[in-house]
PDBQT receptor file of N, H, CA, C and O in Angstrom, charges set to zero:
ATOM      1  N   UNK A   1      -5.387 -13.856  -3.593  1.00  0.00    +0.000 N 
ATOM      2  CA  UNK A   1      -4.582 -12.651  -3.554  1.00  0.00    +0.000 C 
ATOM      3  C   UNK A   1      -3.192 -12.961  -4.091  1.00  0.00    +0.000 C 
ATOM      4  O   UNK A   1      -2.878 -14.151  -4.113  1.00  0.00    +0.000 OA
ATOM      5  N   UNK A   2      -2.257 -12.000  -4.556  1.00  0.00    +0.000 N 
ATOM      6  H   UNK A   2      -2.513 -11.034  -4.538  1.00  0.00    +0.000 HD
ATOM      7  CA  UNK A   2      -1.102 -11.771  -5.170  1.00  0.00    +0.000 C 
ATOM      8  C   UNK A   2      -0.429 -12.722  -4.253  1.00  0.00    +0.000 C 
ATOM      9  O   UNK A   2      -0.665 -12.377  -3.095  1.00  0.00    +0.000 OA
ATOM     10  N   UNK A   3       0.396 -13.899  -4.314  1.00  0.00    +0.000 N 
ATOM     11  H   UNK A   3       0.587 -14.180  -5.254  1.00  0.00    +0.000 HD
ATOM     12  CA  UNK A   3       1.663 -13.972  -2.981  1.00  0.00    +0.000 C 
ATOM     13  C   UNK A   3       2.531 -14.262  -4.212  1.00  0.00    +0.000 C 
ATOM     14  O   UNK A   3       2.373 -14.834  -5.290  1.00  0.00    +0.000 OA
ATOM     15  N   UNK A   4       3.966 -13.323  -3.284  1.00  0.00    +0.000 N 
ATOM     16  H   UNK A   4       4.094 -12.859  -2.408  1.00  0.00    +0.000 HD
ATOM     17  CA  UNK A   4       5.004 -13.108  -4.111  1.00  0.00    +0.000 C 
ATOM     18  C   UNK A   4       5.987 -14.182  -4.544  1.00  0.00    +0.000 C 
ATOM     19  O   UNK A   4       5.896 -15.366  -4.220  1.00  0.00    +0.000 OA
ATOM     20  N   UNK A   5       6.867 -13.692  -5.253  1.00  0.00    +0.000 N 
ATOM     21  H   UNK A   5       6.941 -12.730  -5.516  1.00  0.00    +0.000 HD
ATOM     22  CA  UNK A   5       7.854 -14.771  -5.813  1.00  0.00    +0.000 C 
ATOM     23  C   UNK A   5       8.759 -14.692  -5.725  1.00  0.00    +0.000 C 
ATOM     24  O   UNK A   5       8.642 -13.694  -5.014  1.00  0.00    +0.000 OA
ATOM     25  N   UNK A   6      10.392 -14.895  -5.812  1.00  0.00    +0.000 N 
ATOM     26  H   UNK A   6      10.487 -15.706  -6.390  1.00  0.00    +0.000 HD
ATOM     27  CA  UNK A   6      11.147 -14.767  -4.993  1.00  0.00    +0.000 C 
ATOM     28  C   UNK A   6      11.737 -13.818  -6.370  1.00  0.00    +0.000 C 
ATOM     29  O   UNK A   6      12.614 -12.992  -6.116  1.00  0.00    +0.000 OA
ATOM     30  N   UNK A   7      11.267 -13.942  -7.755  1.00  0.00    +0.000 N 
ATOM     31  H   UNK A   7      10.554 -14.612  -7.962  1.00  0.00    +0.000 HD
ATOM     32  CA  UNK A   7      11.875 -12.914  -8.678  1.00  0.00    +0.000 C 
ATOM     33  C   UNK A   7      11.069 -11.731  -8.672  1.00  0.00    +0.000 C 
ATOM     34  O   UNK A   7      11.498 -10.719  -9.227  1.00  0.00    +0.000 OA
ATOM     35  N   UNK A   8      10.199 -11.738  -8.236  1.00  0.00    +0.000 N 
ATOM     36  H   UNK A   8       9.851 -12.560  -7.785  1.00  0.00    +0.000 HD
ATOM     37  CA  UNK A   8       9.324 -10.069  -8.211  1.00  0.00    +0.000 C 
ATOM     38  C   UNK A   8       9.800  -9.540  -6.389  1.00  0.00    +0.000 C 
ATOM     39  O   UNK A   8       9.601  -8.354  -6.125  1.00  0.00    +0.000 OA
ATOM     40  N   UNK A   9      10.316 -10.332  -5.406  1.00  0.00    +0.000 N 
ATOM     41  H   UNK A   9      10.477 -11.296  -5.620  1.00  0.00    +0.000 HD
ATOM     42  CA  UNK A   9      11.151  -9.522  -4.358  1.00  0.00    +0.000 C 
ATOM     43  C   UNK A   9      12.470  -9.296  -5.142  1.00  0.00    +0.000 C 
ATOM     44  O   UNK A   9      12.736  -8.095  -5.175  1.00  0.00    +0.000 OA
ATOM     45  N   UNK A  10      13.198  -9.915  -5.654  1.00  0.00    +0.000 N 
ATOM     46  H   UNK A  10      12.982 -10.891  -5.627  1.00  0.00    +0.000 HD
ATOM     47  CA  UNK A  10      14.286  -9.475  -6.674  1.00  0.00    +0.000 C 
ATOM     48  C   UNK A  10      14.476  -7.907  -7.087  1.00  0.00    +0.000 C 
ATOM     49  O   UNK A  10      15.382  -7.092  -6.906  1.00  0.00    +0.000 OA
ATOM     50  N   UNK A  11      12.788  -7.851  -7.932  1.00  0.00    +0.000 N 
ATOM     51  H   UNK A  11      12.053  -8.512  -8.079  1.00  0.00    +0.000 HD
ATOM     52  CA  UNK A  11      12.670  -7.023  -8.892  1.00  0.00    +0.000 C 
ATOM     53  C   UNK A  11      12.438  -5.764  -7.873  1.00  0.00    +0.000 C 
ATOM     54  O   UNK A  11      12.673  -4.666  -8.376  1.00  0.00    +0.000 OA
ATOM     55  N   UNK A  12      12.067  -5.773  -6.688  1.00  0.00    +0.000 N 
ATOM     56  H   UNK A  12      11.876  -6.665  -6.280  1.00  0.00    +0.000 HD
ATOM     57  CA  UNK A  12      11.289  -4.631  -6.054  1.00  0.00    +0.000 C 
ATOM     58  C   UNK A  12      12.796  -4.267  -5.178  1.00  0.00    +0.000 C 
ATOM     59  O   UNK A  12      12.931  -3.169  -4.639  1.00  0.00    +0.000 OA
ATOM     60  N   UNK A  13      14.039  -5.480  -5.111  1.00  0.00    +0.000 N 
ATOM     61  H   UNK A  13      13.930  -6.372  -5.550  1.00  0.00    +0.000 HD
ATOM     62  CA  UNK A  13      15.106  -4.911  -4.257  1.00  0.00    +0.000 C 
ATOM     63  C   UNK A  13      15.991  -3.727  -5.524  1.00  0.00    +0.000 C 
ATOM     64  O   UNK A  13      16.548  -2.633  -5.439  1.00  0.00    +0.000 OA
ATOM     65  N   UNK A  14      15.773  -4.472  -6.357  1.00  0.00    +0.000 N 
ATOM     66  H   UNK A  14      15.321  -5.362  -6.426  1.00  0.00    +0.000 HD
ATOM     67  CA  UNK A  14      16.697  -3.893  -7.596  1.00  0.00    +0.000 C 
ATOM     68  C   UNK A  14      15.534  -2.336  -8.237  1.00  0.00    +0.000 C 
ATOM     69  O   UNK A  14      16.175  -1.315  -8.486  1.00  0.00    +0.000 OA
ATOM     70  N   UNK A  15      14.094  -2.267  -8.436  1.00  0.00    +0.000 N 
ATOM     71  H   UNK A  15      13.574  -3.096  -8.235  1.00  0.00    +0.000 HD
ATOM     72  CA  UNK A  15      13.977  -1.683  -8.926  1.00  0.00    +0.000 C 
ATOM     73  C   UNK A  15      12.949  -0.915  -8.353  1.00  0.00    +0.000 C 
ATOM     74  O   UNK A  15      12.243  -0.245  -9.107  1.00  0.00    +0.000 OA
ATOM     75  N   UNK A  16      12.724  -0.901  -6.983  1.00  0.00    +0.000 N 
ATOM     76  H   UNK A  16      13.297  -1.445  -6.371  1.00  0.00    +0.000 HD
ATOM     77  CA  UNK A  16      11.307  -0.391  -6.183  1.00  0.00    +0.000 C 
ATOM     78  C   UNK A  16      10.238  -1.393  -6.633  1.00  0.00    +0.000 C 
ATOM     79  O   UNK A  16      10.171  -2.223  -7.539  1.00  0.00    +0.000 OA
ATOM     80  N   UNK A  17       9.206  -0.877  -5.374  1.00  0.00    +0.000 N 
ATOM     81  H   UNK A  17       9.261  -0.202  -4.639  1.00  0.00    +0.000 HD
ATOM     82  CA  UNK A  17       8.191  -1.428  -5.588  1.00  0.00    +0.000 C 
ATOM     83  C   UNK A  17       7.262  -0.342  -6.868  1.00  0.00    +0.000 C 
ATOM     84  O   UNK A  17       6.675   0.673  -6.491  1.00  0.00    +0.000 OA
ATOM     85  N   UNK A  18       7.275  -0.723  -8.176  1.00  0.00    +0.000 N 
ATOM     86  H   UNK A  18       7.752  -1.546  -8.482  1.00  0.00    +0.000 HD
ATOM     87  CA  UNK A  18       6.575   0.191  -8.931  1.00  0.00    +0.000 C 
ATOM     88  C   UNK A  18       5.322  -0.359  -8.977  1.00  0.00    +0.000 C 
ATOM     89  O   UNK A  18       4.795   0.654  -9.436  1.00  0.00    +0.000 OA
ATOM     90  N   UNK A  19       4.268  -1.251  -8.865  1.00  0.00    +0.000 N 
ATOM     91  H   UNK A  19       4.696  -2.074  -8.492  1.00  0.00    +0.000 HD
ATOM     92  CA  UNK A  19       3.317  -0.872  -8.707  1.00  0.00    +0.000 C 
ATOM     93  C   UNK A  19       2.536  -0.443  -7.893  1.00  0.00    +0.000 C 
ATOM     94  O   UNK A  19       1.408  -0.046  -8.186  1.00  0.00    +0.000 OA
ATOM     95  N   UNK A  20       3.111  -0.458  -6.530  1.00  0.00    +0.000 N 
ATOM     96  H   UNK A  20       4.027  -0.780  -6.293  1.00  0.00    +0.000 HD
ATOM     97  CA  UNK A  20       3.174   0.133  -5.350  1.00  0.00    +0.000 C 
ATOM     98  C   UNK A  20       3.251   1.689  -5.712  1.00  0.00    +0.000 C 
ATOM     99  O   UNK A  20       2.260   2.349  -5.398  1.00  0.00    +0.000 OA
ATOM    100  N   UNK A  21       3.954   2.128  -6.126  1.00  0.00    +0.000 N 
ATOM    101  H   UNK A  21       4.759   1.591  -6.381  1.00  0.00    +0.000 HD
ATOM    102  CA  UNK A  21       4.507   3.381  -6.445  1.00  0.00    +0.000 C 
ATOM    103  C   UNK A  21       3.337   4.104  -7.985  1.00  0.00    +0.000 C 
ATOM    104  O   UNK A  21       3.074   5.220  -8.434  1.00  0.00    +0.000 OA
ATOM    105  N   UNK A  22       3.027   2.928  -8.245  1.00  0.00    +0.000 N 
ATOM    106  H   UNK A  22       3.241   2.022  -7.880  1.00  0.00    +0.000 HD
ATOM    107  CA  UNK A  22       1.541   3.910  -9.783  1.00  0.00    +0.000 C 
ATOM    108  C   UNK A  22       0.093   4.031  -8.467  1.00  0.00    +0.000 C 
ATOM    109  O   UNK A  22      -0.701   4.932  -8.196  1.00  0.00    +0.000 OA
ATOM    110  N   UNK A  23       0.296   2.750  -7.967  1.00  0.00    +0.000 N 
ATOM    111  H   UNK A  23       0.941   2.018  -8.187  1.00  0.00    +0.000 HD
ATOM    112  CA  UNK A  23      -0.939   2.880  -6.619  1.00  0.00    +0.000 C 
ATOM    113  C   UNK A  23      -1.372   4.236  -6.325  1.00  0.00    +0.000 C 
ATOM    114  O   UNK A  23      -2.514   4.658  -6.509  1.00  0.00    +0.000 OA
ATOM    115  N   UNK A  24      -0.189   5.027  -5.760  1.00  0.00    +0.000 N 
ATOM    116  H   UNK A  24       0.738   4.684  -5.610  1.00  0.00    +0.000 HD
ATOM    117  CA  UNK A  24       0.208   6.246  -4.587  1.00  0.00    +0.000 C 
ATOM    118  C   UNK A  24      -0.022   6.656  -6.000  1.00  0.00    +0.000 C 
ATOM    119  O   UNK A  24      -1.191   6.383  -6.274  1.00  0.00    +0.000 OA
ATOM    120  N   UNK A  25       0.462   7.081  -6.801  1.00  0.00    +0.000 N 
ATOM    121  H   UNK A  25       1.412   7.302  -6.578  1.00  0.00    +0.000 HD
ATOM    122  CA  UNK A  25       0.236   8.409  -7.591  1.00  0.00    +0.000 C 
ATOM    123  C   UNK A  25      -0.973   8.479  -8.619  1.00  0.00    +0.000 C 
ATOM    124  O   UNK A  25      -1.091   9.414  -9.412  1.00  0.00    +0.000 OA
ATOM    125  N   UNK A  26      -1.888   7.384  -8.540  1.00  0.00    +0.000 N 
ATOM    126  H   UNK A  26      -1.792   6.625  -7.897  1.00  0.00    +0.000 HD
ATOM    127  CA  UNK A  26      -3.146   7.405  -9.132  1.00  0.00    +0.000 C 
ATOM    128  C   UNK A  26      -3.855   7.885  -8.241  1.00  0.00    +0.000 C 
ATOM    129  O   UNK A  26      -4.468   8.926  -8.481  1.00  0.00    +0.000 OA
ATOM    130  N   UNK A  27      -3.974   7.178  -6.822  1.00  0.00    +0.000 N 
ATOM    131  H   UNK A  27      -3.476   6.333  -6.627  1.00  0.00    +0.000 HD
ATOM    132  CA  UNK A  27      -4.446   7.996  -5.871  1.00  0.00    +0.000 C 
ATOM    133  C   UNK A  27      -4.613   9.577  -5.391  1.00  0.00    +0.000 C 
ATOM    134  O   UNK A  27      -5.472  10.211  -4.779  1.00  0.00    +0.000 OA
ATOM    135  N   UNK A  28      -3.463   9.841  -5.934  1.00  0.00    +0.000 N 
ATOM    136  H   UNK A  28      -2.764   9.326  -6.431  1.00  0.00    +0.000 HD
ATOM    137  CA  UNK A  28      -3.345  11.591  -5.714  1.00  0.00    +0.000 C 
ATOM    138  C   UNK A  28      -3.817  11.998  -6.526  1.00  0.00    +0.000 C 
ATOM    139  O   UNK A  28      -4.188  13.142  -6.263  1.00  0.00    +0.000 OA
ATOM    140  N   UNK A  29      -4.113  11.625  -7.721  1.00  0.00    +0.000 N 
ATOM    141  H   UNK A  29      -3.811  10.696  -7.935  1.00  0.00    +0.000 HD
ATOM    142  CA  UNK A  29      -4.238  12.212  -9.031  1.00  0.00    +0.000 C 
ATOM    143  C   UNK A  29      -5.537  11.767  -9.049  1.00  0.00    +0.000 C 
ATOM    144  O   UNK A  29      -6.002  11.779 -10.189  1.00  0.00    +0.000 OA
ATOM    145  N   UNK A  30      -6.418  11.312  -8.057  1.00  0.00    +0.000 N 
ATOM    146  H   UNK A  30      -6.040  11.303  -7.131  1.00  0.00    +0.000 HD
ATOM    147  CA  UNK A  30      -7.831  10.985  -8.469  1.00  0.00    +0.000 C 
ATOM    148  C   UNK A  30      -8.129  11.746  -7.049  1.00  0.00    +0.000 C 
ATOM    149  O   UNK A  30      -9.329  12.008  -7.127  1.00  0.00    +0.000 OA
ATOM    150  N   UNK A  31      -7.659  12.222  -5.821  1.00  0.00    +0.000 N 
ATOM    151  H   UNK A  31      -6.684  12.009  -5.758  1.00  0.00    +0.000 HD
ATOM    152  CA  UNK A  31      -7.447  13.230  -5.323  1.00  0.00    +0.000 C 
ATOM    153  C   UNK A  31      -7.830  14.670  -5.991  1.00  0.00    +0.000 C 
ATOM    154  O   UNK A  31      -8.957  15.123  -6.192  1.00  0.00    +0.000 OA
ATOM    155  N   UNK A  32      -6.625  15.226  -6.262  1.00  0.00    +0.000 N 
ATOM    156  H   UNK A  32      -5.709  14.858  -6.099  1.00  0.00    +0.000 HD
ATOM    157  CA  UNK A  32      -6.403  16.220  -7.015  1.00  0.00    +0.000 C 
ATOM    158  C   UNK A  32      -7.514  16.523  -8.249  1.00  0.00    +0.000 C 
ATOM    159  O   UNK A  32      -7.840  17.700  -8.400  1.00  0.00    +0.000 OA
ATOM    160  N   UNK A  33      -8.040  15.621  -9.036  1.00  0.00    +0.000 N 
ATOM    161  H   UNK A  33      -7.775  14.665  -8.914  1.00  0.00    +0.000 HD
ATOM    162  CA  UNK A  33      -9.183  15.567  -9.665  1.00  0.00    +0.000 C 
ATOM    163  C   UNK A  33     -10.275  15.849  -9.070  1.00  0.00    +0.000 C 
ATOM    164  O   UNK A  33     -11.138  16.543  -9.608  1.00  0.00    +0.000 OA
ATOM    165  N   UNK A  34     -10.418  15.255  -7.643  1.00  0.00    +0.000 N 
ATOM    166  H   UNK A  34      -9.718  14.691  -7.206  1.00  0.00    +0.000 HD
ATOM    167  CA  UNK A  34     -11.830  15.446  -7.205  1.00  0.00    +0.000 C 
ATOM    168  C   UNK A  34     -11.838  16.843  -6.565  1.00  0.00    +0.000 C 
ATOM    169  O   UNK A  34     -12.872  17.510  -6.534  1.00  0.00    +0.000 OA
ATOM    170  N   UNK A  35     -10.586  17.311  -6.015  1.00  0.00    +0.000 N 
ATOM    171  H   UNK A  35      -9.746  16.768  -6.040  1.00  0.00    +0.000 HD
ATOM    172  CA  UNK A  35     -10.443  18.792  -5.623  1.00  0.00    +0.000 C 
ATOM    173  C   UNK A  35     -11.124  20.040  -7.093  1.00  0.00    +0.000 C 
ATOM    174  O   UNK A  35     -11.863  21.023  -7.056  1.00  0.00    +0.000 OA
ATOM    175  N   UNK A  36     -10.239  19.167  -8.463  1.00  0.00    +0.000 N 
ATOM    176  H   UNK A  36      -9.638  18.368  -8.492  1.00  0.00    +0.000 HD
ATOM    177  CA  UNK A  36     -10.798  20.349  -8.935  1.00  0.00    +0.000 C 
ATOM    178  C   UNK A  36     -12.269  19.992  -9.752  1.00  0.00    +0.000 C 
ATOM    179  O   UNK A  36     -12.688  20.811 -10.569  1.00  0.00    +0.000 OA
ATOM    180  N   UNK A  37     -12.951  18.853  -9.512  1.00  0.00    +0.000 N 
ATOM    181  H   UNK A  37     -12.610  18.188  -8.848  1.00  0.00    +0.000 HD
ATOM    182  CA  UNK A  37     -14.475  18.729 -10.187  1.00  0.00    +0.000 C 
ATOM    183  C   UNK A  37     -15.364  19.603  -9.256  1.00  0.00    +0.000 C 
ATOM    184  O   UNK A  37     -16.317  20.246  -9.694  1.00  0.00    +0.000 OA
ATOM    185  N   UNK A  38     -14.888  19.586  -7.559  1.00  0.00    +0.000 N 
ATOM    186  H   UNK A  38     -14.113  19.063  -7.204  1.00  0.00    +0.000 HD
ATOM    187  CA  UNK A  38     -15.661  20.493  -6.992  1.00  0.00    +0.000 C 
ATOM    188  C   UNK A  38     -16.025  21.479  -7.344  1.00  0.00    +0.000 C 
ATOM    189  O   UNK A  38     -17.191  21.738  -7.645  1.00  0.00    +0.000 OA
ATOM    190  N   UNK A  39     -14.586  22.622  -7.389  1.00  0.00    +0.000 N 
ATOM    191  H   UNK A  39     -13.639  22.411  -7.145  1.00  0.00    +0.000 HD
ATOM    192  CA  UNK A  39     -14.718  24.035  -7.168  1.00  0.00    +0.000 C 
ATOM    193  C   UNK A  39     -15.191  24.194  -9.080  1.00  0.00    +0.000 C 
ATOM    194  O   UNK A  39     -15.131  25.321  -9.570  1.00  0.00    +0.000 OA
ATOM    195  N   UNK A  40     -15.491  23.362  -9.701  1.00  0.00    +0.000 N 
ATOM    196  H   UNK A  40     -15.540  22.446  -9.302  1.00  0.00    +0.000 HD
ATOM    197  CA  UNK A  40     -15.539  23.745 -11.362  1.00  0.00    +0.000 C 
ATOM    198  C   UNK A  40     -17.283  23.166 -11.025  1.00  0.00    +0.000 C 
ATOM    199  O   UNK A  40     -18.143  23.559 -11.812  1.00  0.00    +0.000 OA
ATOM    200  N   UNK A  41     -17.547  22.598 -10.300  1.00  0.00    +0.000 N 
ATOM    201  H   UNK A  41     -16.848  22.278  -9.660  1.00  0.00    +0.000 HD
ATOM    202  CA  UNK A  41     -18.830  22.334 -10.743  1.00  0.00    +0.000 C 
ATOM    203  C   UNK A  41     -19.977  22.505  -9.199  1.00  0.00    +0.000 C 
ATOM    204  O   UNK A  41     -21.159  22.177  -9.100  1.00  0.00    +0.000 OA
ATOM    205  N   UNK A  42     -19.036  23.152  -8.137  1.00  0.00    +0.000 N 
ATOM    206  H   UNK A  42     -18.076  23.419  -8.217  1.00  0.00    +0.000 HD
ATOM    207  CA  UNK A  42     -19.640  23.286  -7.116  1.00  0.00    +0.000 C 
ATOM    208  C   UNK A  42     -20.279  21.745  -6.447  1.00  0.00    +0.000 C 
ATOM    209  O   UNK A  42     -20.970  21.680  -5.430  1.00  0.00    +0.000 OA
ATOM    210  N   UNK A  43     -19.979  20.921  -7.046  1.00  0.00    +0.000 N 
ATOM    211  H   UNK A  43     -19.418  20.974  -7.872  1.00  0.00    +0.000 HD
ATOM    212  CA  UNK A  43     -20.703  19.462  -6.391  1.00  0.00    +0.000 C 
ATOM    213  C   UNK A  43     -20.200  18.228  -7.006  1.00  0.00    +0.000 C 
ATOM    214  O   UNK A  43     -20.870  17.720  -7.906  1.00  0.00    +0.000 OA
ATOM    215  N   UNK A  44     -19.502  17.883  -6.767  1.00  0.00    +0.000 N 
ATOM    216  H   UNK A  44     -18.958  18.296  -6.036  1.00  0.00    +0.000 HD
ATOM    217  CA  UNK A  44     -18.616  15.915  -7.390  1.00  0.00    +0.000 C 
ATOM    218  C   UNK A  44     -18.976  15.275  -6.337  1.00  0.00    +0.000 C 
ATOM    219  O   UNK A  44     -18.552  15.374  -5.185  1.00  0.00    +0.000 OA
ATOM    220  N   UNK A  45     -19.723  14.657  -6.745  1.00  0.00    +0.000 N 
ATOM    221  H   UNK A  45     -20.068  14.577  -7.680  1.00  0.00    +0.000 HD
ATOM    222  CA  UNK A  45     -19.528  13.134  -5.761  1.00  0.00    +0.000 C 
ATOM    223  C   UNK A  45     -19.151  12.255  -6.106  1.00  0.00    +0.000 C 
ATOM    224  O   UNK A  45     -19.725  11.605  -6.979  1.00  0.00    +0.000 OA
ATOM    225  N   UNK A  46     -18.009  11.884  -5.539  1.00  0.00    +0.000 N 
ATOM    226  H   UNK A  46     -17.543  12.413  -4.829  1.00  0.00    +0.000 HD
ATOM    227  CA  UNK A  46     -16.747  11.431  -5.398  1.00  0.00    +0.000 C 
ATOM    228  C   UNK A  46     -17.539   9.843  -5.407  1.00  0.00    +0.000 C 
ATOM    229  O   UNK A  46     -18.662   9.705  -4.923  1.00  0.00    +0.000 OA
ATOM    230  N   UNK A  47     -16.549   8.366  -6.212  1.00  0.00    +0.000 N 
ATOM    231  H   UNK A  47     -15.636   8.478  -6.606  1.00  0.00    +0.000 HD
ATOM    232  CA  UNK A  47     -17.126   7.127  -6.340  1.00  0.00    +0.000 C 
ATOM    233  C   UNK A  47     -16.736   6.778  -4.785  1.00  0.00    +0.000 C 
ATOM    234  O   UNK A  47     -15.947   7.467  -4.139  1.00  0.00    +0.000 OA
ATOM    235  N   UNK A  48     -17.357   5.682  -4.306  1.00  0.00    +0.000 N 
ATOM    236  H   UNK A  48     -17.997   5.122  -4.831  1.00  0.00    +0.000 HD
ATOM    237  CA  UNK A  48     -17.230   5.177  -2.966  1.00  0.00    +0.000 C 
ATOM    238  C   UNK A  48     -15.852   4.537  -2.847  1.00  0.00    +0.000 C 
ATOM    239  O   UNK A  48     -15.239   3.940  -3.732  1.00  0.00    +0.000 OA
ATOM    240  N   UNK A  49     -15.499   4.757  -1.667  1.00  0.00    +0.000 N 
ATOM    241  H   UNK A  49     -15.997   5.242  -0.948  1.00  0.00    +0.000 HD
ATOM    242  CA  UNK A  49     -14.156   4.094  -1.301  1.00  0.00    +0.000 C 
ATOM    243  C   UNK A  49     -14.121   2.720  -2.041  1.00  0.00    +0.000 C 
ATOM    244  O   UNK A  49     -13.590   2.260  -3.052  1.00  0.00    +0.000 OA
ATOM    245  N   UNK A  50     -14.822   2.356  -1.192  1.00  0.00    +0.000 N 
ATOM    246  H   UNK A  50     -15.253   2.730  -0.371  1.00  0.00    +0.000 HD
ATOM    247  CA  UNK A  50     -15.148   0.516  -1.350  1.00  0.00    +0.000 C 
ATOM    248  C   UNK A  50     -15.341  -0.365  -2.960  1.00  0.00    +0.000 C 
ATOM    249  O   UNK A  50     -15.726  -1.482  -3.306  1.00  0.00    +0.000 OA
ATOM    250  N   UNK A  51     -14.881   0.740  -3.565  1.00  0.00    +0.000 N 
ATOM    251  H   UNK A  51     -14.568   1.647  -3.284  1.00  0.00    +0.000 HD
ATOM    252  CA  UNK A  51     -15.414  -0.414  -5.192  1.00  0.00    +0.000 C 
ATOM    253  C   UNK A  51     -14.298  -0.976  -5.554  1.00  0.00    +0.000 C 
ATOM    254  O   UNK A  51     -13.618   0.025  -5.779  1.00  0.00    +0.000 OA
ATOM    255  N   UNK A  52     -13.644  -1.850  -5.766  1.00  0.00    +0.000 N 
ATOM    256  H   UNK A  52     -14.196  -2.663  -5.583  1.00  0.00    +0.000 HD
ATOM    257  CA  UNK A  52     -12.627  -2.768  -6.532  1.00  0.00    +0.000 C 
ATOM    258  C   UNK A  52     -11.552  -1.915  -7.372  1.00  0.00    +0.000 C 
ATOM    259  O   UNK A  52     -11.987  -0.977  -8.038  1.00  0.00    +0.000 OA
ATOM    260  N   UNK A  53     -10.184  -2.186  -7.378  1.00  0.00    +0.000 N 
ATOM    261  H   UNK A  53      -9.830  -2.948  -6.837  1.00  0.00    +0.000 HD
ATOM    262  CA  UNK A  53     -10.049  -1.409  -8.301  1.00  0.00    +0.000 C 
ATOM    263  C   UNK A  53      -9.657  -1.640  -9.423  1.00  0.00    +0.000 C 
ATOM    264  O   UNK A  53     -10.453  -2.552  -9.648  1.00  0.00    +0.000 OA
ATOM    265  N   UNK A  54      -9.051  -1.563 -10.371  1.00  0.00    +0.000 N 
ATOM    266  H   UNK A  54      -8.405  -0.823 -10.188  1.00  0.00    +0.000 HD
ATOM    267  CA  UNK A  54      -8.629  -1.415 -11.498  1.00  0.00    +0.000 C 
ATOM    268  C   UNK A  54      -8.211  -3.500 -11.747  1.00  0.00    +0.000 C 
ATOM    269  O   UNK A  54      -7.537  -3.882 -10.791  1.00  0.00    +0.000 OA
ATOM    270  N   UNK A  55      -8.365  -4.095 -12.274  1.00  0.00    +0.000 N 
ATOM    271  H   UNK A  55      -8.913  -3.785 -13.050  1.00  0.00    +0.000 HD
ATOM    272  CA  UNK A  55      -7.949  -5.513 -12.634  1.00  0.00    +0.000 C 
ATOM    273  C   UNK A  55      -6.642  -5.686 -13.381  1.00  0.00    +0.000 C 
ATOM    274  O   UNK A  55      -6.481  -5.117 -14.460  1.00  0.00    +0.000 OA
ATOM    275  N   UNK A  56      -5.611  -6.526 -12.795  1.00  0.00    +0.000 N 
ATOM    276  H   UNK A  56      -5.741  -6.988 -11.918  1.00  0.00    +0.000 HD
ATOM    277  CA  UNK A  56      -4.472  -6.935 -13.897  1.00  0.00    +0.000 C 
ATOM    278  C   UNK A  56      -4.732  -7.570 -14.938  1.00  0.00    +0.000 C 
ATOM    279  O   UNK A  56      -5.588  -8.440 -15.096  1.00  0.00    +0.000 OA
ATOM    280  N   UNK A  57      -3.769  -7.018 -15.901  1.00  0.00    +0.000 N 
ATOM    281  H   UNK A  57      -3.073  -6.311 -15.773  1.00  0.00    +0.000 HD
ATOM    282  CA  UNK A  57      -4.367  -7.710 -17.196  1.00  0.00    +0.000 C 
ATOM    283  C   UNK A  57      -4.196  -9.295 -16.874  1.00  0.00    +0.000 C 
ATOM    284  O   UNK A  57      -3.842  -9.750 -15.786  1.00  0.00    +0.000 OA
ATOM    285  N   UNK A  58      -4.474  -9.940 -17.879  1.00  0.00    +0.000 N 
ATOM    286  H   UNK A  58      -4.761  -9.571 -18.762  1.00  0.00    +0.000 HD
ATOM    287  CA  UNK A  58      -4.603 -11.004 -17.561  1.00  0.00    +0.000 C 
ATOM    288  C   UNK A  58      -3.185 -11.831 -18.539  1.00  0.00    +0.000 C 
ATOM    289  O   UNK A  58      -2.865 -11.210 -19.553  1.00  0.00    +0.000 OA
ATOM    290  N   UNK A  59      -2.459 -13.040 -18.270  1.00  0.00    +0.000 N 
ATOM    291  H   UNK A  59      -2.719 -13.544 -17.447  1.00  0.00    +0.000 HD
ATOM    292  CA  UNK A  59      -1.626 -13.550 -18.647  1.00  0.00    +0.000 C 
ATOM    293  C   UNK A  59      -1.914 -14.389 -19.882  1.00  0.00    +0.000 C 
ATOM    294  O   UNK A  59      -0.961 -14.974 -20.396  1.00  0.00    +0.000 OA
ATOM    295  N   UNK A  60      -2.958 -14.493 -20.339  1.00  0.00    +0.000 N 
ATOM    296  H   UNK A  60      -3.732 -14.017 -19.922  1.00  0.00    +0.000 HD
ATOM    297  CA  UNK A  60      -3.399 -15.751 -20.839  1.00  0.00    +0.000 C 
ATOM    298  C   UNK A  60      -2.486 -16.146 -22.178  1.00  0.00    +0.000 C 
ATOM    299  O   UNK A  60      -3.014 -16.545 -23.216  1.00  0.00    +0.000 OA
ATOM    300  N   UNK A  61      -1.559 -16.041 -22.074  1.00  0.00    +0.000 N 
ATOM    301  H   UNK A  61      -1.130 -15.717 -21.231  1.00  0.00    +0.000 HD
ATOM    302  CA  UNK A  61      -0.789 -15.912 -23.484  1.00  0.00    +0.000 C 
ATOM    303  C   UNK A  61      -0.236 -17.550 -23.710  1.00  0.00    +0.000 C 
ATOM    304  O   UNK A  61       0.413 -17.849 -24.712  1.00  0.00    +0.000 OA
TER     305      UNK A  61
């Protein structure tokens, strides 16, 4: 798992936590999506909580 660094607490005193902050608003917005696949198609089933999500790119540079 992620453990932090003392320049990304830096970055989150100086600039928020932003990926914290895309987290919350992908969430709503995959929310808000599933609100309107319902009423447009009478039936979405919604992906399971539990699947992994999205991967950081990777550094390999």
């Amino acid at each position: 798992m992620f453990q932090e660094t003392p320049i990304f607490s830096r970055l989150v005193d100086e600039r928020g936590d932003i990926p914290a902050q895309v987290r919350g608003e992908a969430e709503r917005i995959r929310r808000d999506l599933d609100q309107v696949m319902r009423r447009s198609t009478g039936f979405y089933p919604s992906a399971p909580l539990d699947l992994p999500g999205p991967k950081a790119p990777s550094s390999g540079l």
